[in-house]
Biopython code that builds the backbone (N, CA, C, O; Angstrom):
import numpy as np
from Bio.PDB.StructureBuilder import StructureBuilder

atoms = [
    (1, "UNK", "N", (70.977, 93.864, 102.174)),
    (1, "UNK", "CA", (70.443, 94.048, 100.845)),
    (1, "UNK", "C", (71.586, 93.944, 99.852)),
    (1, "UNK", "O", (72.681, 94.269, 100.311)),
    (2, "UNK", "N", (71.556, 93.578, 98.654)),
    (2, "UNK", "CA", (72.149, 93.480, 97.894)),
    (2, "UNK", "C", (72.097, 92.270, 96.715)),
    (2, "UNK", "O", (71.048, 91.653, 96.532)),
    (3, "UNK", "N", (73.291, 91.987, 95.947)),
    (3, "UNK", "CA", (73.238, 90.816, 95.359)),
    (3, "UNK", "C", (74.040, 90.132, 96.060)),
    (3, "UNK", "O", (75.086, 90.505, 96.591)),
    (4, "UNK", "N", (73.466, 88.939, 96.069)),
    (4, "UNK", "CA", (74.199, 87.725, 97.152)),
    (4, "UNK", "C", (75.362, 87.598, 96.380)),
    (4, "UNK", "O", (75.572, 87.945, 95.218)),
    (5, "UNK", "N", (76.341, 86.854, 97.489)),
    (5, "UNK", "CA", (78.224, 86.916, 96.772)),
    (5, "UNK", "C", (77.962, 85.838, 95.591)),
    (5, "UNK", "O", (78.342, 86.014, 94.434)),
    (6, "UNK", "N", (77.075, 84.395, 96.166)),
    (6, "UNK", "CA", (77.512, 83.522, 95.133)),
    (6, "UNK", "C", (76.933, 84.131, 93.760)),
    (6, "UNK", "O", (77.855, 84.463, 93.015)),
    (7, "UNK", "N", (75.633, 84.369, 93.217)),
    (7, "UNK", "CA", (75.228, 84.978, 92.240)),
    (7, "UNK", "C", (76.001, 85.937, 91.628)),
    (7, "UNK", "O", (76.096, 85.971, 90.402)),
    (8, "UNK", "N", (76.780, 87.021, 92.623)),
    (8, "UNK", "CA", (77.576, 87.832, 92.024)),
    (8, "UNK", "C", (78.517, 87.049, 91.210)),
    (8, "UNK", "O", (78.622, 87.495, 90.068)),
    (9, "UNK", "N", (79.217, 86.034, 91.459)),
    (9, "UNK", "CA", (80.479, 85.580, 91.618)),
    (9, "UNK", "C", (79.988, 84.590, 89.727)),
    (9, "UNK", "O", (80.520, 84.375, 88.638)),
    (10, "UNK", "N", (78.698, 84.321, 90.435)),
    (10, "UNK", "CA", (78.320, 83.154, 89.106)),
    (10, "UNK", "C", (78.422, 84.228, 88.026)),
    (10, "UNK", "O", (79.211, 84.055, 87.097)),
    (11, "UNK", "N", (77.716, 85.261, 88.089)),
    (11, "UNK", "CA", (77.681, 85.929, 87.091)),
    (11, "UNK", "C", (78.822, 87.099, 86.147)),
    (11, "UNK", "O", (78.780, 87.703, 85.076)),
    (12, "UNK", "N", (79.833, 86.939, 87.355)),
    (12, "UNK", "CA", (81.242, 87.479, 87.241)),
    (12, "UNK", "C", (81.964, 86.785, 86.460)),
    (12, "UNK", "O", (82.495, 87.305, 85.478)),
    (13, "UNK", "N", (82.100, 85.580, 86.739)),
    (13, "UNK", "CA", (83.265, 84.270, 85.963)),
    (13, "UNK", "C", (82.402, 83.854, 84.338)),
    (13, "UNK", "O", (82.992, 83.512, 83.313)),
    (14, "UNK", "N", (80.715, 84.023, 84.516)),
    (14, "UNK", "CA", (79.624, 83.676, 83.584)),
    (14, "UNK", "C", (80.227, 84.447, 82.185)),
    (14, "UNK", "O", (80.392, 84.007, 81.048)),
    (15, "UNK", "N", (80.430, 85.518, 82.655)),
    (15, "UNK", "CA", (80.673, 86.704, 81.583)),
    (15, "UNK", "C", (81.634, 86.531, 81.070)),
    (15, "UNK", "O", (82.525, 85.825, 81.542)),
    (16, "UNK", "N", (81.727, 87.399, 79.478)),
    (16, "UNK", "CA", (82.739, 87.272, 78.266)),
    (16, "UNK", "C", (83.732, 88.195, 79.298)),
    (16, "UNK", "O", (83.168, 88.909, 80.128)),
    (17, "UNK", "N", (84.991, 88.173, 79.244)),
    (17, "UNK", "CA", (86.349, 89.099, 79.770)),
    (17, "UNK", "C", (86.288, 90.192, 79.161)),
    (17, "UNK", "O", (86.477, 91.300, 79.662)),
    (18, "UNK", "N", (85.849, 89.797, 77.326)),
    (18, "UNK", "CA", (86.012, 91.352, 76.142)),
    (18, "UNK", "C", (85.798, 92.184, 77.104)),
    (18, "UNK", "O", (85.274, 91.755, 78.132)),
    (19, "UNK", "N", (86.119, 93.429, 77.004)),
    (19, "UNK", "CA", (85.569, 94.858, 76.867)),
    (19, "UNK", "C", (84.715, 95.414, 75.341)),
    (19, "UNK", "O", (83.997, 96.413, 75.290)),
    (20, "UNK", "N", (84.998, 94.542, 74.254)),
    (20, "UNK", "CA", (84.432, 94.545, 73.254)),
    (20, "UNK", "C", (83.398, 94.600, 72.539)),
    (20, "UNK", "O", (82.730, 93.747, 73.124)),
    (21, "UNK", "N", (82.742, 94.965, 71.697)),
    (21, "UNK", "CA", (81.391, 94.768, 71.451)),
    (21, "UNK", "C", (81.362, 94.147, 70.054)),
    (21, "UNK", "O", (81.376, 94.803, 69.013)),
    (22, "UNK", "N", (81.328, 93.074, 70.123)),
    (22, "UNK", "CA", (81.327, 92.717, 68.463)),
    (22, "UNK", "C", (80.607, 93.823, 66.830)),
    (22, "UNK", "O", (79.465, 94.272, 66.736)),
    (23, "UNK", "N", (81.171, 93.893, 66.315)),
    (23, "UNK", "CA", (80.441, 94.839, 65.529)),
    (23, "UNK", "C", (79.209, 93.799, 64.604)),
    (23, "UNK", "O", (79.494, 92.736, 64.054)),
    (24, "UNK", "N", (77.992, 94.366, 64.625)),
    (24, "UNK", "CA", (77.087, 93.438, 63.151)),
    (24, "UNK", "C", (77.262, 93.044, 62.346)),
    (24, "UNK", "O", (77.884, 93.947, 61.787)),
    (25, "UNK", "N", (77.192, 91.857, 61.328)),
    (25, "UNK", "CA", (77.892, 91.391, 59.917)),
    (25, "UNK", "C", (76.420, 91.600, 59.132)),
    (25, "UNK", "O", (75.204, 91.575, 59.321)),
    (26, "UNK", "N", (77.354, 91.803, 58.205)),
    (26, "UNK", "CA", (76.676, 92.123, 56.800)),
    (26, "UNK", "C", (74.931, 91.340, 56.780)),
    (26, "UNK", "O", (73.856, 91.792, 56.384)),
    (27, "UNK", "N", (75.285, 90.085, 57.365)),
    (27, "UNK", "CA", (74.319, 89.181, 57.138)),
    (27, "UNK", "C", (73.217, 90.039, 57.959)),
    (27, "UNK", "O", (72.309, 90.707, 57.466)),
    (28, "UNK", "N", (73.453, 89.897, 59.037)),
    (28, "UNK", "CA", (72.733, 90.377, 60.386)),
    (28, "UNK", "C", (72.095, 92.101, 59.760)),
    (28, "UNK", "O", (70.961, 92.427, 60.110)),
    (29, "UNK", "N", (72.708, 92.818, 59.092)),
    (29, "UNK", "CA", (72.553, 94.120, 59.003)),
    (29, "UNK", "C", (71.103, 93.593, 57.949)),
    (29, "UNK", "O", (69.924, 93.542, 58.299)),
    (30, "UNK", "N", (71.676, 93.266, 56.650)),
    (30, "UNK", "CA", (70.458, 92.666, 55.825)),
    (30, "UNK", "C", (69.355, 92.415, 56.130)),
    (30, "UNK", "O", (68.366, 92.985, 55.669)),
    (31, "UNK", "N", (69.343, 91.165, 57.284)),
    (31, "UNK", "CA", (67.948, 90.443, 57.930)),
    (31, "UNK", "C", (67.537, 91.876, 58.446)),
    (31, "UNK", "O", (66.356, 92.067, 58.158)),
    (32, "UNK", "N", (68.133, 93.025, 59.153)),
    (32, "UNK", "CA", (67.515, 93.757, 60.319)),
    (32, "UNK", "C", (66.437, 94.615, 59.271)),
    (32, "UNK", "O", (65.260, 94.859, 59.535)),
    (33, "UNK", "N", (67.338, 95.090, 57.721)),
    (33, "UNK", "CA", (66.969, 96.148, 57.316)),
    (33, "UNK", "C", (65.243, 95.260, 56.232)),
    (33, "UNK", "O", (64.152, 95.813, 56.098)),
    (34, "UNK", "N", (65.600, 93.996, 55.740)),
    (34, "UNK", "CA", (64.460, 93.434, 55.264)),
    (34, "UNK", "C", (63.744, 93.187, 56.267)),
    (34, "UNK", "O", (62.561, 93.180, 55.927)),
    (35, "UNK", "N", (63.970, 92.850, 58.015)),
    (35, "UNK", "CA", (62.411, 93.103, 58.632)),
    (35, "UNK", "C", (61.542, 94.532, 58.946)),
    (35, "UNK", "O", (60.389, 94.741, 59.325)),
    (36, "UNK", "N", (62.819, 95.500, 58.554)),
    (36, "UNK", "CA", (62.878, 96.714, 58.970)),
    (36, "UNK", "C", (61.117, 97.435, 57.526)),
    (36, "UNK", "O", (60.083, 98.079, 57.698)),
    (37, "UNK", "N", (61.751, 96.824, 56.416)),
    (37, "UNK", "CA", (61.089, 96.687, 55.131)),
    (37, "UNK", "C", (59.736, 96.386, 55.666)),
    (37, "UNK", "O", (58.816, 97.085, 56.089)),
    (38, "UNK", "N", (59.937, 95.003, 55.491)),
    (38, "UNK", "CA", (58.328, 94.201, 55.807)),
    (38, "UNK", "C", (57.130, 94.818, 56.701)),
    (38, "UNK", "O", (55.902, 94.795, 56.615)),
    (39, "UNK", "N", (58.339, 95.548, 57.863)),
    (39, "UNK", "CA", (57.213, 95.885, 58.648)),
    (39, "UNK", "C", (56.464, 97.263, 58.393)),
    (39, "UNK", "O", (55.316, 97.576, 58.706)),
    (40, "UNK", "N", (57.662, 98.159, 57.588)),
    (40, "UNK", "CA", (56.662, 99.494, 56.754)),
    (40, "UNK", "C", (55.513, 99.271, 55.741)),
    (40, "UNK", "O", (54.532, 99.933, 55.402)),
    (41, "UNK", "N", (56.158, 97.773, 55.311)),
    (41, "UNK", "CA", (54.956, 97.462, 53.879)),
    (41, "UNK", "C", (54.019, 97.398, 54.320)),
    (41, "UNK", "O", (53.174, 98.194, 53.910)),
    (42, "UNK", "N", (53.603, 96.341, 55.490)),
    (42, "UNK", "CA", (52.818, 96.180, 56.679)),
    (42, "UNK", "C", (51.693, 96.823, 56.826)),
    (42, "UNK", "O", (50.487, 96.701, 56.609)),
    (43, "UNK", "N", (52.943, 98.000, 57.541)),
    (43, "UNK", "CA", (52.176, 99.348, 57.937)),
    (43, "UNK", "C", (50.891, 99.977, 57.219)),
    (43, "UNK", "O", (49.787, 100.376, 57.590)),
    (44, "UNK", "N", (51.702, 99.850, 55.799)),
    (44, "UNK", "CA", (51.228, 100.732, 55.069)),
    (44, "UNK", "C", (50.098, 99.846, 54.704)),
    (44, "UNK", "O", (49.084, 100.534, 54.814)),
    (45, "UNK", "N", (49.781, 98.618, 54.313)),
    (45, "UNK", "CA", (48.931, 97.847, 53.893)),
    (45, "UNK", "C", (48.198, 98.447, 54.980)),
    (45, "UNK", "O", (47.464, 99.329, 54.534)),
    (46, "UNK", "N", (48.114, 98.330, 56.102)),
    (46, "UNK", "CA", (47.903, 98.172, 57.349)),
    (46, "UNK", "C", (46.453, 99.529, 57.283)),
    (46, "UNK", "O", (45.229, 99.504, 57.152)),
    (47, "UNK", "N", (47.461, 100.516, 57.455)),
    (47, "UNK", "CA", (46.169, 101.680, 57.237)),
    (47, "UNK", "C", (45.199, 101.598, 55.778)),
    (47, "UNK", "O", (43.969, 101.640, 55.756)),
    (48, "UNK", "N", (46.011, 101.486, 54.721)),
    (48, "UNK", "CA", (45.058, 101.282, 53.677)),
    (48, "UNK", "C", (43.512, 100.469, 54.153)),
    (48, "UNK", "O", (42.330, 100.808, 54.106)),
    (49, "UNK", "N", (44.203, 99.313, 54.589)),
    (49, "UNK", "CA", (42.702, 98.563, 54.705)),
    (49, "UNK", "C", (42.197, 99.020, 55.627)),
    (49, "UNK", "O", (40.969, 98.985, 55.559)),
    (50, "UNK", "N", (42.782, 99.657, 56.911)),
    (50, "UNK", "CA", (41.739, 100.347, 57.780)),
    (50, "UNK", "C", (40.815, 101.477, 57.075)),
    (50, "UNK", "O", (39.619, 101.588, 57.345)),
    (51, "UNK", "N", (41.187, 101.932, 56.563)),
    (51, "UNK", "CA", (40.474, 102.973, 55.465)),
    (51, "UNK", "C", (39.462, 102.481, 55.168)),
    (51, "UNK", "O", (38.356, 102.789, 55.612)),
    (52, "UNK", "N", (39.774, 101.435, 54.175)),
    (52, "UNK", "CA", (38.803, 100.739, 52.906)),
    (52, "UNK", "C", (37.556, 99.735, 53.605)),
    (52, "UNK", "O", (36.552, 99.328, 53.021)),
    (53, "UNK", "N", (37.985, 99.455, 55.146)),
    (53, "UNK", "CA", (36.934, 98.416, 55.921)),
    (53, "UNK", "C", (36.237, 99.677, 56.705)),
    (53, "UNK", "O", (35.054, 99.422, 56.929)),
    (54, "UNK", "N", (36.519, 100.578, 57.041)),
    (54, "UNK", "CA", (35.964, 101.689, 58.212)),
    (54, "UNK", "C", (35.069, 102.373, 57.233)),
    (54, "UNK", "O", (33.878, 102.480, 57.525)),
    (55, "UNK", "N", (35.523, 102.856, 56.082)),
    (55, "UNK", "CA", (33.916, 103.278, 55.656)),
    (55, "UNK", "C", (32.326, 102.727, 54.926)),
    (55, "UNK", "O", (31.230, 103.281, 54.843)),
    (56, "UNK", "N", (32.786, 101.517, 54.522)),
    (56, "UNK", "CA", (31.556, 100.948, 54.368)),
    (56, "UNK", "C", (31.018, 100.706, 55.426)),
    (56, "UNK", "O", (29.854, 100.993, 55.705)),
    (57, "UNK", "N", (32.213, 99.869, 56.486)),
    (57, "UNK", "CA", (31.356, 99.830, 57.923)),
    (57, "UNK", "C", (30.248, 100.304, 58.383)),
    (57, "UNK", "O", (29.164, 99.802, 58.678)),
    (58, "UNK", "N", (30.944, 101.975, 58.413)),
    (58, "UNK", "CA", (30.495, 103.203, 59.205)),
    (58, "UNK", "C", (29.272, 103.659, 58.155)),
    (58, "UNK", "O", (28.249, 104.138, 58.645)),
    (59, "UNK", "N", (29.377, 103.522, 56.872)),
    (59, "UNK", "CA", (27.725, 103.585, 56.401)),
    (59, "UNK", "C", (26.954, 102.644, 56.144)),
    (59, "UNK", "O", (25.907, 102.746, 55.506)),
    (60, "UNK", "N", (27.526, 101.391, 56.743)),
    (60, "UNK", "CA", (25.927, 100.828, 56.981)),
    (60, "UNK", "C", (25.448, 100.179, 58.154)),
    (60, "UNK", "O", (24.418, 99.505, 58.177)),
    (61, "UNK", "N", (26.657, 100.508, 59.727)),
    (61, "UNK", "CA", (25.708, 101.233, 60.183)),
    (61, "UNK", "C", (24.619, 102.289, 60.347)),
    (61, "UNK", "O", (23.477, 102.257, 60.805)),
    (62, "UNK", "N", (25.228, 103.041, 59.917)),
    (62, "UNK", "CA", (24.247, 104.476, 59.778)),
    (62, "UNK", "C", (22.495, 104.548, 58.609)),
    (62, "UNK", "O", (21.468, 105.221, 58.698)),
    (63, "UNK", "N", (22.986, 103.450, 57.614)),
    (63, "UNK", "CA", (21.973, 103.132, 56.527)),
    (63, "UNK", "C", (21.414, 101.820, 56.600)),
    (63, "UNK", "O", (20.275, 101.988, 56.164)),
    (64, "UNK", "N", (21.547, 100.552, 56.907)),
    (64, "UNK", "CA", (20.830, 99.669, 57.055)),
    (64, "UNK", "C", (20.471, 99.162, 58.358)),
    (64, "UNK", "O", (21.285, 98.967, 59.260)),
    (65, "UNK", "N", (19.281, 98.962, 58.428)),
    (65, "UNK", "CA", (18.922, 98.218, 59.607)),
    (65, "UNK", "C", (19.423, 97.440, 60.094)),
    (65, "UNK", "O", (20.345, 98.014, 60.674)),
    (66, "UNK", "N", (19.480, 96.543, 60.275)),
    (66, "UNK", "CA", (19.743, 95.386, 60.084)),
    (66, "UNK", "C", (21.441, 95.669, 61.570)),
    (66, "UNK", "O", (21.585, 95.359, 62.752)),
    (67, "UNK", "N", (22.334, 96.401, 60.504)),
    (67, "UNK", "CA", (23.374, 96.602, 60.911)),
    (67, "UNK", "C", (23.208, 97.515, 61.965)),
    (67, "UNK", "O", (23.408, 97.310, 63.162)),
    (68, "UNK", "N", (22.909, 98.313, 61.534)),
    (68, "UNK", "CA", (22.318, 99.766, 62.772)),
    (68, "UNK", "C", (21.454, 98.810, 64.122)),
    (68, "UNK", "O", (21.230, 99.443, 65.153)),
    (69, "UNK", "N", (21.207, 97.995, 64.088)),
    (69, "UNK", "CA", (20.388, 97.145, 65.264)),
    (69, "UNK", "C", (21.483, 95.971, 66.013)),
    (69, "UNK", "O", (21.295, 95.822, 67.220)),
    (70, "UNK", "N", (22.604, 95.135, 65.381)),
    (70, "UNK", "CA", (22.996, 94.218, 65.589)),
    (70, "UNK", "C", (24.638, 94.737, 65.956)),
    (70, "UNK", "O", (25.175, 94.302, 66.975)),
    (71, "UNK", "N", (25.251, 95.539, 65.190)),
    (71, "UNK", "CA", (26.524, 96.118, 65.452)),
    (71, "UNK", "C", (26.844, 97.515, 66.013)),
    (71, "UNK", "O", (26.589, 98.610, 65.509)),
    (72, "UNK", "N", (27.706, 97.107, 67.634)),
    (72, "UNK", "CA", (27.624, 98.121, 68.166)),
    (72, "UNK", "C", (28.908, 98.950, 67.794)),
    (72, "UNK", "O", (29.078, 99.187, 66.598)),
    (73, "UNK", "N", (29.877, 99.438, 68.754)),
    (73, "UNK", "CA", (30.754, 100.603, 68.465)),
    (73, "UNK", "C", (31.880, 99.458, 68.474)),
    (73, "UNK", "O", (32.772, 99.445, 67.627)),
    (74, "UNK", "N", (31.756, 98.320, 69.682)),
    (74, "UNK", "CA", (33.075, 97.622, 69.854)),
    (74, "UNK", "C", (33.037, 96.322, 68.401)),
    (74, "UNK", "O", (34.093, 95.740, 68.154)),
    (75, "UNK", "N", (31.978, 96.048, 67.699)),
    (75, "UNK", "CA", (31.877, 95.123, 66.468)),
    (75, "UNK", "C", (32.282, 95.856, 65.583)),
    (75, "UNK", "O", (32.843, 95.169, 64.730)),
    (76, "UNK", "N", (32.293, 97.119, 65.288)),
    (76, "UNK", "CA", (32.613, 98.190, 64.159)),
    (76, "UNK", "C", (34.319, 98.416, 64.466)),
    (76, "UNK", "O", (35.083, 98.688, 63.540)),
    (77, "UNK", "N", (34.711, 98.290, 65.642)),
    (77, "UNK", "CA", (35.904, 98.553, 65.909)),
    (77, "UNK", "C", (37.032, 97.337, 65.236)),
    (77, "UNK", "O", (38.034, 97.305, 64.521)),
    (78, "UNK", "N", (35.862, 96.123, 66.210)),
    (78, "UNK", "CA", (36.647, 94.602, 65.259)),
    (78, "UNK", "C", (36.638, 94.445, 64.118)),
    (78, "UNK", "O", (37.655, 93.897, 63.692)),
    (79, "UNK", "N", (35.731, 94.754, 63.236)),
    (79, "UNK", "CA", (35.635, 94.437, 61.757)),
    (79, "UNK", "C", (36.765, 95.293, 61.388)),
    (79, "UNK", "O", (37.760, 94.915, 60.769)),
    (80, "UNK", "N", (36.503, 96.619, 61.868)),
    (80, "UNK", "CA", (38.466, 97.275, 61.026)),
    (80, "UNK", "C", (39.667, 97.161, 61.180)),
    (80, "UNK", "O", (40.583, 97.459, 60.414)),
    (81, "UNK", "N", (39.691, 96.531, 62.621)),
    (81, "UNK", "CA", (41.216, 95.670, 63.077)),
    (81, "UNK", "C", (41.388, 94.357, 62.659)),
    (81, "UNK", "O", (42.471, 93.825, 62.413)),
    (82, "UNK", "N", (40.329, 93.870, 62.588)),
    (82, "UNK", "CA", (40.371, 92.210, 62.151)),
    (82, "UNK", "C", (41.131, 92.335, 60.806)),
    (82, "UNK", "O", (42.092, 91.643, 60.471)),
    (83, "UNK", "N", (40.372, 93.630, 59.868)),
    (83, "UNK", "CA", (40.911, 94.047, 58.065)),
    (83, "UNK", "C", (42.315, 94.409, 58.250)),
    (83, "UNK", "O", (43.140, 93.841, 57.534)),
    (84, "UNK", "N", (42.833, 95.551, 59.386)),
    (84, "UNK", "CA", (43.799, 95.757, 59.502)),
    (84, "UNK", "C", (45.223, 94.754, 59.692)),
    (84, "UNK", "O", (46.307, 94.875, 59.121)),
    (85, "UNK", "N", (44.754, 93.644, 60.793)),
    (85, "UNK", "CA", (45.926, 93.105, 60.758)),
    (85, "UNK", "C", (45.807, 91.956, 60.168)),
    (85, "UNK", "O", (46.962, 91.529, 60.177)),
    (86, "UNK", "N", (45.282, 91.333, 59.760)),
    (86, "UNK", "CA", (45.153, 90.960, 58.186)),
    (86, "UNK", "C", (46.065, 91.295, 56.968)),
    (86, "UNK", "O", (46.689, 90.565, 56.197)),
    (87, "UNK", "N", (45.949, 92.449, 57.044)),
    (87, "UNK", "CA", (46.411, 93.216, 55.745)),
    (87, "UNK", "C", (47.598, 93.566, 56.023)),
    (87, "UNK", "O", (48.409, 93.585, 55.098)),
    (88, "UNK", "N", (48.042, 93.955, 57.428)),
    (88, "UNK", "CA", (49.598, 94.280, 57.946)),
    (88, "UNK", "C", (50.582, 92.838, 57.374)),
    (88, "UNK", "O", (51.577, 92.683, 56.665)),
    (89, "UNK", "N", (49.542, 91.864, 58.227)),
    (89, "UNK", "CA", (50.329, 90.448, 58.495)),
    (89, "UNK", "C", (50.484, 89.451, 57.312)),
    (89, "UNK", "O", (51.168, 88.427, 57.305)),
    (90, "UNK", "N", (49.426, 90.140, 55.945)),
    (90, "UNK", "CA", (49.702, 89.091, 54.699)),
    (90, "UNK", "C", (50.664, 90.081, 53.671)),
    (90, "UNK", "O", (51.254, 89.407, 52.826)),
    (91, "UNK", "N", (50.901, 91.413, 53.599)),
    (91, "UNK", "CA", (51.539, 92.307, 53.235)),
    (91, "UNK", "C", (53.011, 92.028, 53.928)),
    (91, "UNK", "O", (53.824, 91.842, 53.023)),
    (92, "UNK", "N", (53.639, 91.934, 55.256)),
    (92, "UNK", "CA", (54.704, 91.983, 55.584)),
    (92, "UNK", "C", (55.429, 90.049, 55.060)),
    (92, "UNK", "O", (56.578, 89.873, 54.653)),
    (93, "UNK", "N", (54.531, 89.071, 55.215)),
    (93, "UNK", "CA", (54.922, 87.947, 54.422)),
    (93, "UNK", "C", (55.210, 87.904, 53.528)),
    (93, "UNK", "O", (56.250, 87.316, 53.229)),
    (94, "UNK", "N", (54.246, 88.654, 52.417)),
    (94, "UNK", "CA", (54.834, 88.822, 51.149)),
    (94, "UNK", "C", (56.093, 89.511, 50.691)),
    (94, "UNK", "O", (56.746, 89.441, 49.650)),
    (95, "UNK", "N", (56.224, 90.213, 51.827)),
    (95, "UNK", "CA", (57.789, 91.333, 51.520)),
    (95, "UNK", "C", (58.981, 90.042, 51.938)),
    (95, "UNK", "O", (59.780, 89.766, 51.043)),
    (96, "UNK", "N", (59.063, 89.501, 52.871)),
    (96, "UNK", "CA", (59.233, 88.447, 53.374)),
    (96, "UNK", "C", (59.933, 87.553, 52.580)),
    (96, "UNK", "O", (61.158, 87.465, 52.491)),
    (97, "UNK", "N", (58.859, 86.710, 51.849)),
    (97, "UNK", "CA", (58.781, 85.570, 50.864)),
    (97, "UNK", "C", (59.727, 86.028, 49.999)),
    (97, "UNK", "O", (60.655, 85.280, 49.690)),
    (98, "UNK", "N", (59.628, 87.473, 49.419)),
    (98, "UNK", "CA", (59.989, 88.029, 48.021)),
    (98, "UNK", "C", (61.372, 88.578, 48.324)),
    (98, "UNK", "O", (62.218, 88.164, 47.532)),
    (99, "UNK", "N", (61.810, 89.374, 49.232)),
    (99, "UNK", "CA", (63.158, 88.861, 50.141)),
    (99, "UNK", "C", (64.244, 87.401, 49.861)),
    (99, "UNK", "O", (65.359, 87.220, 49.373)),
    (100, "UNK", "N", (63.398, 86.730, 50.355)),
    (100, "UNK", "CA", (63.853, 85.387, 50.716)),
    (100, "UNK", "C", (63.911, 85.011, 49.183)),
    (100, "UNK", "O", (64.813, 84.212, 48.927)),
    (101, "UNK", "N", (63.166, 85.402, 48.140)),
    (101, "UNK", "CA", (63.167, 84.689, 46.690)),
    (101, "UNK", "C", (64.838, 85.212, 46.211)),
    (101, "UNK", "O", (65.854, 84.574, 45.937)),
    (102, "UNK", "N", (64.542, 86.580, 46.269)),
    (102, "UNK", "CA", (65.495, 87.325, 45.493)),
    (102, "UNK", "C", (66.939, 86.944, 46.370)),
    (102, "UNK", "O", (67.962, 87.231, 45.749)),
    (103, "UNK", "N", (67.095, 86.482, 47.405)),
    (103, "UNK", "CA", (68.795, 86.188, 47.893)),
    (103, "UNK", "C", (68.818, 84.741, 47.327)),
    (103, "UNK", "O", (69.816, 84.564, 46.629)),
    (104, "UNK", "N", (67.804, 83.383, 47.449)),
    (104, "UNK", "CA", (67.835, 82.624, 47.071)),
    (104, "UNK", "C", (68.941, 82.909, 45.373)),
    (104, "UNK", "O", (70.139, 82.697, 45.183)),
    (105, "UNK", "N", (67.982, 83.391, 44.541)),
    (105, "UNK", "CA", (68.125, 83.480, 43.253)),
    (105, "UNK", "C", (69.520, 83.995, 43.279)),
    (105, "UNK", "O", (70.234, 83.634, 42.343)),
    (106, "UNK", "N", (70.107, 84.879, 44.307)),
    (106, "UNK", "CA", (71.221, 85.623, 43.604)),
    (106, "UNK", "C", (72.347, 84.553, 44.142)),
    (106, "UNK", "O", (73.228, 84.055, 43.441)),
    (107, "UNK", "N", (72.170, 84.355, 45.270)),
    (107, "UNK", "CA", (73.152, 83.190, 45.896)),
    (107, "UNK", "C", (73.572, 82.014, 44.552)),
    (107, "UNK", "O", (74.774, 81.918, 44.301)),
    (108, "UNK", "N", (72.446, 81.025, 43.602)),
    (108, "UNK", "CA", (72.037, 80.507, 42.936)),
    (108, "UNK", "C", (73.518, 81.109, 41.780)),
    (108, "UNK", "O", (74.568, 80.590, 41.402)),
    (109, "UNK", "N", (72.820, 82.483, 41.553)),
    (109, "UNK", "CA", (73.592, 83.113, 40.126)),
    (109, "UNK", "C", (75.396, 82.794, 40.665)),
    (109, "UNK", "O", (76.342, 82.217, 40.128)),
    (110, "UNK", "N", (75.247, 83.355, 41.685)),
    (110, "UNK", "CA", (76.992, 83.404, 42.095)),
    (110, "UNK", "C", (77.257, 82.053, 42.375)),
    (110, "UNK", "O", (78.411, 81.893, 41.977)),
    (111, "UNK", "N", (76.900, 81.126, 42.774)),
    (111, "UNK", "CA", (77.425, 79.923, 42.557)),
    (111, "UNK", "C", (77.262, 79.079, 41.527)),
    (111, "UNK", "O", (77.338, 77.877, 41.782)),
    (112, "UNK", "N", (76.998, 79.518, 40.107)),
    (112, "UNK", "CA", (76.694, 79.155, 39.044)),
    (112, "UNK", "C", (77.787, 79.503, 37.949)),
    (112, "UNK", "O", (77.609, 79.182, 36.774)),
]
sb = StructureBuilder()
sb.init_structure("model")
sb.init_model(0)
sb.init_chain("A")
sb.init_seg("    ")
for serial, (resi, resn, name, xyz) in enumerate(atoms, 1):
    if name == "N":
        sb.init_residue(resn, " ", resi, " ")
    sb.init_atom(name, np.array(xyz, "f"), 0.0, 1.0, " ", f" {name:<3s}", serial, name[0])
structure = sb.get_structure()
């Protein structure tokens, strides 16, 4: 049992020598903390519309026919996730886009 020699060996010589760990650049820190952004905006879009799709839902199942006959527990479930990530996924683009505007623009100013 074990790791075979040649694999060991490939993956011995494969490797950086450092002991080092490169530290993150500025750039890299930026991108992490604007996806870091996008994905709270997201979030937050995220529950809002679960909110705002789950209770009309939920009263008309309960009040119209129609709905109360045709939509069960797992169609009531989709209609508020379908709103939800929707609303996560056009909310975190827009943080995104508007990101991407504002370095554009400043890059622009400083080389101007």
């Amino acid at each position: 049992m074990g790791i075979p020699s040649g694999m060991r060996d490939f993956w011995v010589h494969s490797r950086n020598n450092s002991l080092l760990i490169a530290s993150p650049s500025e750039k890299d820190l930026r991108a992490q903390q604007a996806a870091q952004d996008s994905a709270v905006a997201g979030a937050k879009a995220a529950s809002l519309a679960a909110v705002v799709a789950a209770v009309p839902t939920l009263v008309a199942v309960r009040v119209i026919p129609w709905a109360k006959a045709n939509i069960n527990h797992t169609g009531q479930a989709l209609i508020v996730s379908a709103a939800s990530i929707a609303a996560f996924f056009i909310a975190a683009d827009k943080n995104i886009l508007q990101t991407a505007k504002t370095k554009t623009e400043t890059k622009l100013k400083e080389a101007a």
